[in-house]
N, C-alpha and C positions, 0 to 999 in steps of 0.2 A: 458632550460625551467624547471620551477618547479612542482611538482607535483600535482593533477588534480584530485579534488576527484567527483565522480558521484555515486549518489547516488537514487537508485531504489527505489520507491513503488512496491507493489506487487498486490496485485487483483486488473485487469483491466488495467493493464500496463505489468508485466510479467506474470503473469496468469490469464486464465477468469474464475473465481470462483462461478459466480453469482449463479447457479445451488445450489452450495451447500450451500450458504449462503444465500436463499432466502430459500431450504426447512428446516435449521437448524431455522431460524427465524420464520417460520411457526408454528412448532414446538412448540418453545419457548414460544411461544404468546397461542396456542391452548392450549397446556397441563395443565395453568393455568389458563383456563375458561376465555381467555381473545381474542377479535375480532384481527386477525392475519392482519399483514399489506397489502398491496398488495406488490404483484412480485416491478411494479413501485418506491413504495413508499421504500422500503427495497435496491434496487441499487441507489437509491439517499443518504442514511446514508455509503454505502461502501467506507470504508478509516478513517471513522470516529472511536474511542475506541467503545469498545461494550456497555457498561453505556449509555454514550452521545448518539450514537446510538440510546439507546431505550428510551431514555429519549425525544430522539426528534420525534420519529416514534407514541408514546404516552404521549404526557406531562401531561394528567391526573396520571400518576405511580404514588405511592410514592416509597419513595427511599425503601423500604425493596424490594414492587414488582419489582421494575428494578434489584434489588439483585440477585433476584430468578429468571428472565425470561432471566439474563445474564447470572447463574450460568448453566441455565436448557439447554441453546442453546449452553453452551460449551460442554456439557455431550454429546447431541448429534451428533455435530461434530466430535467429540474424538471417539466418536462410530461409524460415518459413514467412520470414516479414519481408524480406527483399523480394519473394515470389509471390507477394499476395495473397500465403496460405495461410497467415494468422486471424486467430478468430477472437478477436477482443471487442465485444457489444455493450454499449451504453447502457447502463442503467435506465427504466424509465425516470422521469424526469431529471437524471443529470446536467442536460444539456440545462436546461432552462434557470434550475436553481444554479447549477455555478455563473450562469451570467446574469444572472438577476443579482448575487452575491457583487460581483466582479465593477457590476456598476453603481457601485453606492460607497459612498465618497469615504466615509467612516468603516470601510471593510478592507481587510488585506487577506488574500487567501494566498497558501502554500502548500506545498505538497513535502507528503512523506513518504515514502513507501522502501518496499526491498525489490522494485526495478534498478534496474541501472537506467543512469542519465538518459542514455540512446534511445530507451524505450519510454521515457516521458516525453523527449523531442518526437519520435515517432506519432503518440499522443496525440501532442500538442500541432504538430503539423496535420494531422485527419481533422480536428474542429476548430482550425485559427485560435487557440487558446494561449499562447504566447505573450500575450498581454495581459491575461487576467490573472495570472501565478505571479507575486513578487519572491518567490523563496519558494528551491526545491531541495528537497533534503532528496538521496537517493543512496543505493546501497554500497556504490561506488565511492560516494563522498562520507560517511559518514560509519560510524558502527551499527552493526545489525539491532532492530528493535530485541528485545524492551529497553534496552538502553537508550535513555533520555537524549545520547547527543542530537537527532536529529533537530527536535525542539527545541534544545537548548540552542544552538544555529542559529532556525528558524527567525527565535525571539532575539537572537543580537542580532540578526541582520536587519528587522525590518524595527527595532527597537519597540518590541509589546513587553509587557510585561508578562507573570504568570496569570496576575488576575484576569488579563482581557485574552489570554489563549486558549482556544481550544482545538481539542483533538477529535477527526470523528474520522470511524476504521471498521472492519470488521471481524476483526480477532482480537485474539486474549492480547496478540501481540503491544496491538496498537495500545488497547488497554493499559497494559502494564508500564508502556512508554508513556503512557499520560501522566500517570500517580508519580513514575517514577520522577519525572518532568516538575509535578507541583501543579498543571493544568487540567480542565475539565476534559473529562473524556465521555463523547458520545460514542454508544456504539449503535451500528444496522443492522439491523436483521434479516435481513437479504444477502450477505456475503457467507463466509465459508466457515464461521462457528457459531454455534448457537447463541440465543439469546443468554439464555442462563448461563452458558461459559464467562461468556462477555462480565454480567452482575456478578460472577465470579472472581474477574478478573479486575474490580474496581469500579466499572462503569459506571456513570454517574446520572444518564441517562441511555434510553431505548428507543430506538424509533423504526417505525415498520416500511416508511416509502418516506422519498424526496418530497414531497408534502410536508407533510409532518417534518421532516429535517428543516424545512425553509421557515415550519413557525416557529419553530425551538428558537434557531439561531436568531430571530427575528427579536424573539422575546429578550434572549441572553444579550 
């Protein structure tokens, strides 16, 4: 059997972040005299690059403001992670299925998401995971989801093909990057858009806890 690349999102699939990225976006919005989105309206744009993001949270911006209210909500995340105020909690079973995954000789995992780099190293330094990602796509590196480039990357760098990749995420986003991609897309039902958005958005499978996630991919 050839090798089997699975490839992670992050907020809302391995961690629930919304806490911190609902009050860094708060934030961002208020400190330049601008009406702050709702809690709602801010976990509907998560997955998305931070630009597009606020571009779609306020399409009145122009581009310099979207500059500034991107540049001002990284400043403050940077600062709530430096002072230990960030609230980003594991998933149940996370831990266990990505290292369960990580050690089986025919599995390559990689991550996608619309963090910046800083914040999967951040991650990855809380549960020694620096070994078990061969490929991180981030929103730094790459184009905002649903655009396939992340995957497209993912798949020349660690050489999978479409057949053996798969996508698993919690939004339409990631969704839409899978189909876009050519790859199977799992989505969870435990992140930040429903199930039905998700079978909306393509998904190929549904899974309700990292249980269930560890037999799917076991099967696939």
């Amino acid at each position: 059997m050839g090798l089997k690349l699975f490839v992670f999102d992050c907020d809302g699939t391995i961690v629930d972040s919304q806490s911190t990225i609902v009050l860094s976006m708060d934030h961002a919005f208020s400190v330049n005299g601008l009406k702050a989105p709702t809690a709602a309206a801010t976990r509907s744009i998560i997955g998305l690059s931070l630009e597009p993001a606020i571009k779609r949270l306020d399409p009145s911006l122009s581009h310099e403001m979207v500059l500034k209210v991107t540049q001002d909500y990284k400043n403050f995340c940077i600062a709530m992670r430096e002072n230990g105020e960030d609230d980003e909690v594991l998933y149940d079973g996370a831990a266990q299925v990505i290292e369960s995954l990580a050690s089986e000789d025919e599995v390559l995992l990689g991550i996608a998401t619309g963090k910046a780099y800083r914040g999967v190293v951040h991650l990855f330094n809380c549960y020694d995971w620096h070994d078990h990602f061969v490929t991180i796509q981030t929103a730094d590196r790459a184009p905002s989801k649903p655009h396939p480039g992340m995957l497209y990357q993912a798949m020349e760098q660690t050489g999978v093909g479409k057949a053996d990749c798969v996508m698993i995420g919690d939004t339409t986003y990631d969704m839409e990057m899978a189909i876009n991609a050519g790859v199977t897309a799992i989505g969870v039902s435990w992140g930040y858009h429903s199930p039905e958005m998700l079978t909306g958005a393509g998904a190929h499978h549904i899974v309700d806890d990292y249980s269930a996630l560890h037999r799917l991919l076991k099967e696939i």
